[in-house]
C-alpha positions in Angstrom: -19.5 -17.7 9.9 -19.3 -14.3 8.1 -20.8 -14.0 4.5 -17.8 -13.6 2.3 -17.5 -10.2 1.2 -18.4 -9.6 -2.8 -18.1 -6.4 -4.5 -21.4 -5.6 -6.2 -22.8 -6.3 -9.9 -23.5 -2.4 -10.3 -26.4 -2.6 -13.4 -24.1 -2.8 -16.6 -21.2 -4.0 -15.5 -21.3 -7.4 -17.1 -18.0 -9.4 -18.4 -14.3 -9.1 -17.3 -12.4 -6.0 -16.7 -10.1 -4.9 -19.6 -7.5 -3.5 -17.3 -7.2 -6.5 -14.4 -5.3 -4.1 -12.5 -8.2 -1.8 -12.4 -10.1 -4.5 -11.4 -8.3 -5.8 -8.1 -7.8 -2.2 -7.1 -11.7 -2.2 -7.1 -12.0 -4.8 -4.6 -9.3 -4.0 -1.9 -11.1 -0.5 -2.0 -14.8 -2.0 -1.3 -13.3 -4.9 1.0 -11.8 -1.9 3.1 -14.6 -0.2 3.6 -16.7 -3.2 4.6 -13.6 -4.2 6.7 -13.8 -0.4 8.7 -17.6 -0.5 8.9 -17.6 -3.7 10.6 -14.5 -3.3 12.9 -15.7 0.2 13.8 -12.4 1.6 13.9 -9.3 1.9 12.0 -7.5 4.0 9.4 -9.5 4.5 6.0 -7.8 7.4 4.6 -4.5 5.8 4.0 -5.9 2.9 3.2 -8.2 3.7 0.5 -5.3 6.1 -0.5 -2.5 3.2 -1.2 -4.7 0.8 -2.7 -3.5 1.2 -5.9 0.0 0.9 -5.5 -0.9 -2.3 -3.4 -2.2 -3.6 -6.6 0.6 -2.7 -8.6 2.9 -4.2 -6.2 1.1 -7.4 -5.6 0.0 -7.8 -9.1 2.7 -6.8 -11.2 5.8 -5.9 -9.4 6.6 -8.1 -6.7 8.1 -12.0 -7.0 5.4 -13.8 -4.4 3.6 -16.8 -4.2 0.3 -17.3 -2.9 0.6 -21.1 -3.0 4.0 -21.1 -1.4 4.2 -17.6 1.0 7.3 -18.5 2.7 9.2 -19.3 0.0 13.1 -18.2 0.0 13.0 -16.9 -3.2 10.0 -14.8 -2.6 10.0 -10.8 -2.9 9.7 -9.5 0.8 7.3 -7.0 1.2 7.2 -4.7 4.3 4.8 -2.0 5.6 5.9 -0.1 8.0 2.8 2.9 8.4 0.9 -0.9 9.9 -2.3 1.6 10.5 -2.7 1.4 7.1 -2.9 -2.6 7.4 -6.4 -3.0 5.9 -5.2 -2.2 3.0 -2.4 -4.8 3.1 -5.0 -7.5 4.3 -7.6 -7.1 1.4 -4.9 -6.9 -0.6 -3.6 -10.1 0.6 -7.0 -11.5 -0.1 -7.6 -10.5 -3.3 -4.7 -12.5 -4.1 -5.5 -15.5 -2.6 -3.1 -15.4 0.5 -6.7 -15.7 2.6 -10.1 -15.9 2.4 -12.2 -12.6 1.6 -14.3 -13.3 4.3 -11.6 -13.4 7.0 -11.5 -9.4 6.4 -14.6 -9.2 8.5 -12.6 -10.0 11.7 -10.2 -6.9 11.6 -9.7 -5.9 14.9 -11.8 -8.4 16.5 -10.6 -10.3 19.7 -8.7 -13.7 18.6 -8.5 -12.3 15.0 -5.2 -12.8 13.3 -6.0 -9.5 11.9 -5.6 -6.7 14.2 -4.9 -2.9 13.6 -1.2 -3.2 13.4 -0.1 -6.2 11.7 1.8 -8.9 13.4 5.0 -10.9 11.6 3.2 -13.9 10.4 0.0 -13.7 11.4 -1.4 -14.6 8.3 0.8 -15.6 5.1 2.6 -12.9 3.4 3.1 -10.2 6.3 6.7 -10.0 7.0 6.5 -7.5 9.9 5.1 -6.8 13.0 5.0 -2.7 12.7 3.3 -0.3 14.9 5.7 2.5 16.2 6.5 5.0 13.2 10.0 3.8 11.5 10.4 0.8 12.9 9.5 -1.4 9.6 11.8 0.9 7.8 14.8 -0.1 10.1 13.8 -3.7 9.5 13.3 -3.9 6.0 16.7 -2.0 5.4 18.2 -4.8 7.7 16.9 -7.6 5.5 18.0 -5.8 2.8 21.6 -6.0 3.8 21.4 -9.4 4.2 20.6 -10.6 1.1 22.9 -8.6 -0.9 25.8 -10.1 1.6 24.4 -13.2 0.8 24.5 -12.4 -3.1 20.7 -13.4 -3.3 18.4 -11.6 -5.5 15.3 -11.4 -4.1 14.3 -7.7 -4.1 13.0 -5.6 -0.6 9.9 -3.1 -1.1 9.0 -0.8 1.8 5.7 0.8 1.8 6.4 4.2 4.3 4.3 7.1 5.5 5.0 10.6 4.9 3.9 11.7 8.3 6.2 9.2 9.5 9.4 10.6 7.9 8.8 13.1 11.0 10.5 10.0 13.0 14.0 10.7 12.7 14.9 7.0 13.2 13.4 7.1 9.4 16.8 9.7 8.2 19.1 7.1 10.5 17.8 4.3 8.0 17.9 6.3 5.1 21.7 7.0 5.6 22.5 3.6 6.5 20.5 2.3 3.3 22.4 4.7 1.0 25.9 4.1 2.6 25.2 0.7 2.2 24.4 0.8 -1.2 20.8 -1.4 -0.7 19.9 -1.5 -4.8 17.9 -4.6 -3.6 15.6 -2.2 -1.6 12.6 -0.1 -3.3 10.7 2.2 -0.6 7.6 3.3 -1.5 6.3 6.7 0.3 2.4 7.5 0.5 2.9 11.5 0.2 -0.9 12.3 0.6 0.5 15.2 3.0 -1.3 14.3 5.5 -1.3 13.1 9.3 -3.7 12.4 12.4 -2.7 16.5 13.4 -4.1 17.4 10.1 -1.6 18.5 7.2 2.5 17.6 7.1 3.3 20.5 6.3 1.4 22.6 8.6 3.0 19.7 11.5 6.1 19.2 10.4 7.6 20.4 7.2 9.3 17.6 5.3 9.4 19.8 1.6 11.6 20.4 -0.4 12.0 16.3 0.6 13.4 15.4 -3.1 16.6 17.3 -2.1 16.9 16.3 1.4 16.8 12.7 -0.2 19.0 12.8 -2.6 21.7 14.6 -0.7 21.4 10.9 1.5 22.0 9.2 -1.1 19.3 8.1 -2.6 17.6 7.9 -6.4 14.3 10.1 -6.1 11.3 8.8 -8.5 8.0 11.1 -8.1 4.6 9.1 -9.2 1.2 9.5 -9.5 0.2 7.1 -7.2 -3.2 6.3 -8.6 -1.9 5.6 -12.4 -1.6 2.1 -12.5 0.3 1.9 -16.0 2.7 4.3 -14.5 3.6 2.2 -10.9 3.6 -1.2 -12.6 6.4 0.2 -15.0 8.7 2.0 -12.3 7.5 -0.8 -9.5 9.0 -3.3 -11.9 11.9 -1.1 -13.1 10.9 -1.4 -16.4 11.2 2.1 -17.2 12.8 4.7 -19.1 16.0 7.3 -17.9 12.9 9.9 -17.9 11.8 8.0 -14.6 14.9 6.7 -13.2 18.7 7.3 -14.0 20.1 4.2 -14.2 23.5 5.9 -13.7 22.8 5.6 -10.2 21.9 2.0 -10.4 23.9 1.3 -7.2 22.1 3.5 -4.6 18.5 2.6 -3.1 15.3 4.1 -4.8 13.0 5.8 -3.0 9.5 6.3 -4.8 7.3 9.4 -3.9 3.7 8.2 -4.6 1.6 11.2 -4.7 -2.1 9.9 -3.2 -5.3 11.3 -2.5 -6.4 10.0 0.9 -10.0 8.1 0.9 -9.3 7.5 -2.9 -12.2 6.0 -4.9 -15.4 8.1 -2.8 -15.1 11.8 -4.2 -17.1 13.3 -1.0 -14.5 12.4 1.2 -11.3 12.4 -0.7 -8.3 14.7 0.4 -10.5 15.1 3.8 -7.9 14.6 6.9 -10.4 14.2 9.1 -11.2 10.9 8.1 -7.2 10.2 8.4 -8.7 7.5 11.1 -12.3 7.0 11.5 -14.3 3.8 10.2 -17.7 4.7 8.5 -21.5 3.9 10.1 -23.2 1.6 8.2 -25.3 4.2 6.4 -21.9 5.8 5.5 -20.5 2.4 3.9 -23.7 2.3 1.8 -23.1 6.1 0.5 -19.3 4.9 0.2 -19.8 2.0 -1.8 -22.2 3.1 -4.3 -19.8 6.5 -4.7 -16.9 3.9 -5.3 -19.0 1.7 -7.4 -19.4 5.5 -9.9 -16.3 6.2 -10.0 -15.9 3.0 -11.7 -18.3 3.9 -13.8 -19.2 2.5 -17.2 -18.2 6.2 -18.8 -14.7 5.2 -18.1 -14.8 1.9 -19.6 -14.5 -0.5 -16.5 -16.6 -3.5 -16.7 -16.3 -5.3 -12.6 -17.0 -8.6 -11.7 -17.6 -10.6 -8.2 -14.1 -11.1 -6.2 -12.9 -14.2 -4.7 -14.5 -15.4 -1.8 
């Protein structure tokens, strides 16, 4: 069996995180990189990049159940960029949807975790994605659903920006807004970057706050590492200075502005690592770069994760 994975003790790091949030996004970030190095392959930047709105979502946004995945009154949370599934799976772990040490297998043959996630292959993935825009499509369905059944259970959306080059993706976004999906959050990881190199050196998608809006749709910009900041506007807990609430009716589409490889400083913003796994002398330089950047200085104190 594989040793469950454990985020180091760095020297000084004793006690309990003040900010939990901090915390969690920690571990997803080290369990990715162990997951990459030991697969060999995958997609790091994106995944390292999103962590942090994971966390927010899973931890402080979204209505979910560990103890009871399926439930119907669960929030439904769907990814459709799956290359970016590592992130989704430690995620998953680090709140107790599976065992830490099950993130070893990514990839593997017979692991329920492969590089584009499959509906159901573990509790709490709702989607099998792989082709760009596809999840989108699907998660707008779902969201129509609900709100003809008059249920309240809230849709989120986790979407690419190089994958807004799909124009399935401006098919769903017109449906959505016609529709009037308020039940449906979508989440867009605009870290302007793709496996060609930049977006807008591919395919322009700027100035993409006015294309959206003329579809319909409410347009919230975010730093998509502040925690504080995506808890509040994940939850809708927010003031008119984030969203207007005079368009309460329309769908809301969230612009989370990333850093790819977030958390190690010598890679970060570097599109070559858009999808490449580290060797295992790179996930030792890794972790101990994410291990500073969650430094004492900055007042983080980490503990062990689950197993």
């Amino acid at each position: 069996m594989n040793k469950p994975l454990q985020p180091p003790r760095p020297p000084g790091f004793e006690g309990t995180l003040p900010n939990s949030l901090t915390k969690h996004a920690y571990h997803i970030r080290h369990n990715i990189i162990k997951m990459l190095t030991e697969a060999g392959s995958g997609h790091m930047g994106g995944s390292l990049g999103m962590a942090d709105v994971f966390t927010a979502l899973y931890f402080a946004a979204a209505s979910i159940q560990p103890d009871n995945p399926w439930s119907p009154k669960r929030d439904f949370v769907y990814l459709s960029n799956g290359h970016i599934c590592p992130v989704w799976y430690a995620t998953l772990a680090e709140r107790g949807f599976i065992r830490t040490d099950e993130l070893l297998t990514l990839r593997k043959l017979g692991s329920r975790l492969q590089g584009h996630p499959i509906r159901h292959c573990i509790p709490g993935v709702e989607n099998t994605s792989g082709s760009l825009g596809q999840g989108f499509s699907q998660a707008s369905g779902h969201a129509l659903a609900l709100k003809q059944q008059c249920k309240p259970n809230r849709v989120f959306c986790l979407l690419g920006d190089g994958e807004m080059q799909e124009g399935s993706v401006w098919e769903t976004l017109w449906f959505s807004a016609h529709c009037n999906l308020a039940n449906m959050t979508v989440i867009v990881d605009r870290n302007n970057m793709q496996s060609e190199g930049s977006t807008e050196s591919t395919l322009p998608l700027e100035p993409l706050e006015d294309k959206l809006t003329a579809f319909g749709w409410r347009v919230v910009h975010v730093n998509g590492h502040d925690l504080n900041v995506l808890k509040s506007v994940l939850s809708e807990k927010t003031d008119t200075s984030l969203i207007d609430t005079s368009l309460s009716e329309k769908p809301t589409i969230i612009l989370a502005h990333t850093i790819p490889n977030k958390g190690v400083p010598s890679i970060e913003g570097d599109t070559t690592w858009h999808a490449k796994a580290p060797t295992k002398e790179q996930c030792a330089q890794f972790l101990q770069e994410l291990e500073e950047s969650y430094s004492p200085k900055e007042g983080y104190k980490l503990e062990g994760s689950n197993d």
